[in-house]
C-alpha positions as CSV (number, residue, x, y, z in Angstrom):
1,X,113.5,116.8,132.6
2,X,111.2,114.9,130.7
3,X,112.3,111.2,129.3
4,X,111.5,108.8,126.9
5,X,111.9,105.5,128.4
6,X,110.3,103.2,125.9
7,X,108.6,103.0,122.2
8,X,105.9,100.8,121.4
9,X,104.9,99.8,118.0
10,X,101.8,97.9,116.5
11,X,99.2,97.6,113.7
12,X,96.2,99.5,114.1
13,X,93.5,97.3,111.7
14,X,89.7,98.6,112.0
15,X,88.1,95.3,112.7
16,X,90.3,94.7,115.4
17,X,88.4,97.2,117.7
18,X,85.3,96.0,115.7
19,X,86.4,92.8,117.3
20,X,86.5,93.7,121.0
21,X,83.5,96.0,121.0
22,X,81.8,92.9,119.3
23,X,83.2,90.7,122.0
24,X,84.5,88.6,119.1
25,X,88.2,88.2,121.1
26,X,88.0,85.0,121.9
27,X,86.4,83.7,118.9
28,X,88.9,80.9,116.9
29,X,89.7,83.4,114.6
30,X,90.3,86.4,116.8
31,X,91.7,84.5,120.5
32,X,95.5,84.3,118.9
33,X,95.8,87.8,117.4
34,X,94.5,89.4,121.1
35,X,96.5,86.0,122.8
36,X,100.3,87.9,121.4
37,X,98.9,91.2,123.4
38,X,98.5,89.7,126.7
39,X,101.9,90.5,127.7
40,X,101.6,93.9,126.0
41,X,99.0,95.0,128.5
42,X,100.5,93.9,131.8
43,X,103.8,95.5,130.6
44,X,101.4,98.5,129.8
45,X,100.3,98.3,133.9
46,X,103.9,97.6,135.3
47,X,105.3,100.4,133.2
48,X,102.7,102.8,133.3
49,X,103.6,106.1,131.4
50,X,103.1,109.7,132.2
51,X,102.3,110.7,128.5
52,X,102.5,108.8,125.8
53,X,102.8,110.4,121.8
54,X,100.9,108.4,119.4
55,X,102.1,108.4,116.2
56,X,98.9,107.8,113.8
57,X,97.4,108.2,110.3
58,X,94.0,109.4,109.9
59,X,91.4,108.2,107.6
60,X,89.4,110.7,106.1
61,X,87.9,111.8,109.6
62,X,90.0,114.9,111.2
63,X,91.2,115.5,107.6
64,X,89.4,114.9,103.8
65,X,91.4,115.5,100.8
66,X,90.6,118.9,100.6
67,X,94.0,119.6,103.1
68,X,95.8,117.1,104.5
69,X,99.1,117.9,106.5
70,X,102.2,116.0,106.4
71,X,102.4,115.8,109.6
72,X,100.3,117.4,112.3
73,X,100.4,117.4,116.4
74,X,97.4,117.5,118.6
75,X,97.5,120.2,121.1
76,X,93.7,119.6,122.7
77,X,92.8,119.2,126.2
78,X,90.9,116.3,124.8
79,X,90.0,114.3,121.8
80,X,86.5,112.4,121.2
81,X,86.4,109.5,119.5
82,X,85.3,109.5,115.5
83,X,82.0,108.5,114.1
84,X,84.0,106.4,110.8
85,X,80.1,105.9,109.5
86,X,79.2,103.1,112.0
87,X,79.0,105.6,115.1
88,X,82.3,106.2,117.0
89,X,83.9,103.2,119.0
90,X,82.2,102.3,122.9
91,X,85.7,103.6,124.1
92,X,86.9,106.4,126.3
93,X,87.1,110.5,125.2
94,X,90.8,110.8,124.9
95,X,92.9,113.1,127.6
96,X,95.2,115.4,125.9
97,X,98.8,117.1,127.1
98,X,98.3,120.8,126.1
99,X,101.7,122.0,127.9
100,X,104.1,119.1,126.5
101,X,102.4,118.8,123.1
102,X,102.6,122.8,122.9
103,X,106.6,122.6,124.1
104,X,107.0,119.9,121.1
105,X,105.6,121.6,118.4
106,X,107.5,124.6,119.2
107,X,110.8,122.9,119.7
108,X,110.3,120.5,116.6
109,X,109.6,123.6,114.0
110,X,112.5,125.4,115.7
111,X,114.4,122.6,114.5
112,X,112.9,123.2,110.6
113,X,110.2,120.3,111.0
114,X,107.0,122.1,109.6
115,X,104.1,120.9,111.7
116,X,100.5,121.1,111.5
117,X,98.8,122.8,115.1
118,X,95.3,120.7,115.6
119,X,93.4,122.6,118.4
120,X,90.2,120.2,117.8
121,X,89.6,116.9,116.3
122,X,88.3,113.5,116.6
123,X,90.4,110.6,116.6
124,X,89.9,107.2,114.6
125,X,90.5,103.9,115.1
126,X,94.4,104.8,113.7
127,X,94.7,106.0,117.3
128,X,91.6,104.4,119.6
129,X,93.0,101.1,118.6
130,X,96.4,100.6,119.8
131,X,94.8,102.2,122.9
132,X,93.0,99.4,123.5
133,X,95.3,96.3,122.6
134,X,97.6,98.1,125.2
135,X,95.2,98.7,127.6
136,X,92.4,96.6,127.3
137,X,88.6,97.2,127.0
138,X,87.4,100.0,128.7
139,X,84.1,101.6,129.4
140,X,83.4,104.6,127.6
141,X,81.5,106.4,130.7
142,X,82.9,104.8,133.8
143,X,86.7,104.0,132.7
144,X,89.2,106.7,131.1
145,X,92.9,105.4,129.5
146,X,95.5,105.2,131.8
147,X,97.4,108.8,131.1
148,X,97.3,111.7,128.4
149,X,97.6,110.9,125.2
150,X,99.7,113.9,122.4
151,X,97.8,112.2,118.7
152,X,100.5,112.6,115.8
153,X,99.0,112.7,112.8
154,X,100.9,111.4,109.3
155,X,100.2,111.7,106.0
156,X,100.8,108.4,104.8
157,X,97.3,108.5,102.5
158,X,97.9,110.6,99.6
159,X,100.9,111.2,97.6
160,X,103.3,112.7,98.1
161,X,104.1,111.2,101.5
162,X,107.2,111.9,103.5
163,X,110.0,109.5,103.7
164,X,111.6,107.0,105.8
165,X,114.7,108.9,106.4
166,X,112.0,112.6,107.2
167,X,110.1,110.4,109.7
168,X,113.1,109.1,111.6
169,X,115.0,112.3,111.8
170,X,111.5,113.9,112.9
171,X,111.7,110.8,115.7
172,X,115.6,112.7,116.6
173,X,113.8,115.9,117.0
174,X,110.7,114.7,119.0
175,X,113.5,113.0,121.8
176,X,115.2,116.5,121.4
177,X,111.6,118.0,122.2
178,X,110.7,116.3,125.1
179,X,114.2,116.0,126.8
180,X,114.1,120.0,127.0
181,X,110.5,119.9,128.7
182,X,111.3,121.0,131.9
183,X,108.8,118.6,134.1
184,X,109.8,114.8,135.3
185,X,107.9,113.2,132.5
186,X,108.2,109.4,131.8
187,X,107.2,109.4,128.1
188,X,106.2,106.6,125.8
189,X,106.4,107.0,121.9
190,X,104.1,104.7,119.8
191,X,104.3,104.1,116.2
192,X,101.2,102.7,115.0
193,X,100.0,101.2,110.8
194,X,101.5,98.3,108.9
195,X,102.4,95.8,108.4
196,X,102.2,94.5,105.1
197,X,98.2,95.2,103.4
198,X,96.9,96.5,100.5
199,X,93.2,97.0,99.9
200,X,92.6,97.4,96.3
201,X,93.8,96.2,92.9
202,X,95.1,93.4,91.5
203,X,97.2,92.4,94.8
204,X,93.9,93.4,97.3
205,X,95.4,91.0,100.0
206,X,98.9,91.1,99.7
207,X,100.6,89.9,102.6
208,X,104.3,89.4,103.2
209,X,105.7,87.6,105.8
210,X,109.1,87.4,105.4
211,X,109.6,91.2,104.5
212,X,107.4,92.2,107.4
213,X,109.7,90.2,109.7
214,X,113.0,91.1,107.9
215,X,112.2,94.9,108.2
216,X,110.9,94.3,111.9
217,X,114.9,92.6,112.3
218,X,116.4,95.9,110.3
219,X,114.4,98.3,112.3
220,X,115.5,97.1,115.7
221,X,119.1,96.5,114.8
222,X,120.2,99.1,112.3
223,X,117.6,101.6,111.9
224,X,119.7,104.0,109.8
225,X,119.4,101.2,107.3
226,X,115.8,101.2,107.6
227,X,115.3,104.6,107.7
228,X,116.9,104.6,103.9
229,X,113.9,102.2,102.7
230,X,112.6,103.7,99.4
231,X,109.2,104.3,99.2
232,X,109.2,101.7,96.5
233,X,110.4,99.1,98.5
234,X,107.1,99.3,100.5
235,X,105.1,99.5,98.1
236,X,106.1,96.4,96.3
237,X,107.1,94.2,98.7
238,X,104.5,95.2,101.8
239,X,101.5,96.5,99.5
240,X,100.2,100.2,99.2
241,X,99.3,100.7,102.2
242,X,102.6,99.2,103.7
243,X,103.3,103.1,103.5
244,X,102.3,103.1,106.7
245,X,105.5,101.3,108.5
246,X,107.1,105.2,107.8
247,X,105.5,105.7,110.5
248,X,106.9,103.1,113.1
249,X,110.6,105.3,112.6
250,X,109.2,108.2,114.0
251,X,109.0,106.2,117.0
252,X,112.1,104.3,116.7
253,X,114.2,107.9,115.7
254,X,112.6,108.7,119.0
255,X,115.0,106.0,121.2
256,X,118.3,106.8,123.0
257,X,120.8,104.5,120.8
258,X,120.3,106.5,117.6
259,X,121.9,109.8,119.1
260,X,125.0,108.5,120.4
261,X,128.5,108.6,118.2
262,X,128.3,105.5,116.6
263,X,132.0,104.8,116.7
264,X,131.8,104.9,120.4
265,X,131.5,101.7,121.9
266,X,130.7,102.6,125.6
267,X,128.4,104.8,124.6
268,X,126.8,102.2,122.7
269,X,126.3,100.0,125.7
270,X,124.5,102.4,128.2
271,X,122.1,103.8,124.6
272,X,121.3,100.4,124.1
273,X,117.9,99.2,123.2
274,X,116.2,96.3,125.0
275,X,113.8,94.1,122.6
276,X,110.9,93.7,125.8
277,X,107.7,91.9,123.4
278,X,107.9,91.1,119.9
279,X,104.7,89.6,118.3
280,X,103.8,88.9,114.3
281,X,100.4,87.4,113.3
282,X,98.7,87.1,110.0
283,X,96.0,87.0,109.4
284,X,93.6,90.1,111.0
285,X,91.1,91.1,108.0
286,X,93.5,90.5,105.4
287,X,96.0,92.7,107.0
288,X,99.5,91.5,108.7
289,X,99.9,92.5,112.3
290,X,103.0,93.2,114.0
291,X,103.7,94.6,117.1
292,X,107.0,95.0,118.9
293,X,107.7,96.9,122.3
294,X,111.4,98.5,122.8
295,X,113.1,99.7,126.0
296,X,115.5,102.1,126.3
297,X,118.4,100.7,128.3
């Protein structure tokens, strides 16, 4: 069967990939943001997955406010990258999973999850950029990323948005998915947006430290906890568009410790989780940055 063997988790900020199709990455301002992903990518190489589902939010580009889904899975053979109104990023077309993204949508709304079936869209940076802090710069014509990629699109742009506790139950029901998928997969799960921002207003600029890094602990060591975040939480303490770290528990309801008996302790230790990069950096266009990588054990 099909497995998922590790979750990743990072910002996705705009002018980061501005920065490496610029060639701005070693620049003073830019060398320690793209310095904490170093390890990232030659963990990417040495553990080099079969599929990976990338959670995402898009902006505006696959969707307007005209309709916008909760939450919606790509089922494409392939995905091109968006024109956001300054041409589409020098990056790769993006490979698609038809058969495992099909298998999840059906198993996920069989288990009352309502999902959104995207035959054809464009992806934006939400997704092209976590892409490439994993993997590096590529060449749009002569390179390609290093598997299929399943985009998972959240509504975490206009109210209402879904909770904390939806999105990490949804994670539950992904695992459920793929574990059912009857091909030897190895599977990554990404969960992509955050950390602390907000854009406009009176607080354009917010950034938080010490809650980004205090959820970040919560998230890795009691994630039922996390998951019970209030909305309002967020958006006080990590900014409006903080929203976005709903997100990161899809992936992290997606791991093997979170579907074991809690009260029992060997099964505990063999779902354990395995902290393999954690990396916080502020700041990256007024945005926080965060970026963790979990193993299951």
């Amino acid at each position: 069967m099909a497995k998922i063997t590790a979750s990743v988790f990072t910002s996705h900020v705009p002018a980061i990939g501005a920065a490496m199709d610029l060639g701005k990455t070693q620049e003073d301002y830019w060398k320690p943001l793209f310095t904490g992903y170093e390890y990232s990518k030659q963990w990417m190489k040495d553990n080099k997955p079969d599929v990976i589902i990338l959670v995402f939010n898009d902006h505006a580009t696959a969707f307007s406010l005209d309709m916008i889904p909760t939450f919606a899975i790509g089922t494409a053979a392939e995905y091109t990258p968006a024109d956001e109104g300054f041409g589409p990023r020098p990056v790769p077309k993006v490979m698609g999973h038809p058969d495992l993204a099909s298998h999840i949508a059906h198993s996920v709304i069989q288990q009352d999850f309502d999902l959104t079936i995207v035959n054809k869209m464009d992806v934006d940076h939400g997704l092209t950029v976590p892409l490439s802090l994993m993997c590096g710069e590529k060449d749009p014509v002569k390179d390609s990323w290093p598997c299929p990629v399943i985009p998972f699109a959240v509504n975490v742009v206009q109210y209402p948005v879904p909770s904390g506790q939806r999105c990490f139950n949804l994670g539950k029901a992904i695992r459920k998915a793929v574990e059912s998928f009857d091909e030897d997969l190895n599977v990554h799960i990404w969960g992509t947006g955050g950390m602390s921002h907000q854009l406009q207003g009176a607080r354009a600029g917010l950034i938080n430290r010490e809650w980004d890094n205090a959820w970040l602990d919560q998230m890795i060591a009691d994630p039922v906890a996390c998951a019970a975040t209030p909305h309002i939480d967020y958006v006080r303490e990590a900014g409006s568009e903080g929203i976005e770290l709903v997100m990161w528990l899809i992936a992290r309801g997606a791991m093997s410790d979170v579907s074991y008996d809690a009260t029992d302790l060997e099964a505990a230790r063999a779902h354990s989780v395995r902290v393999a990069h954690r990396f916080y950096h502020v700041p990256a266009s007024n945005t926080a940055v965060g970026h963790l990588i979990l193993e299951n054990n």
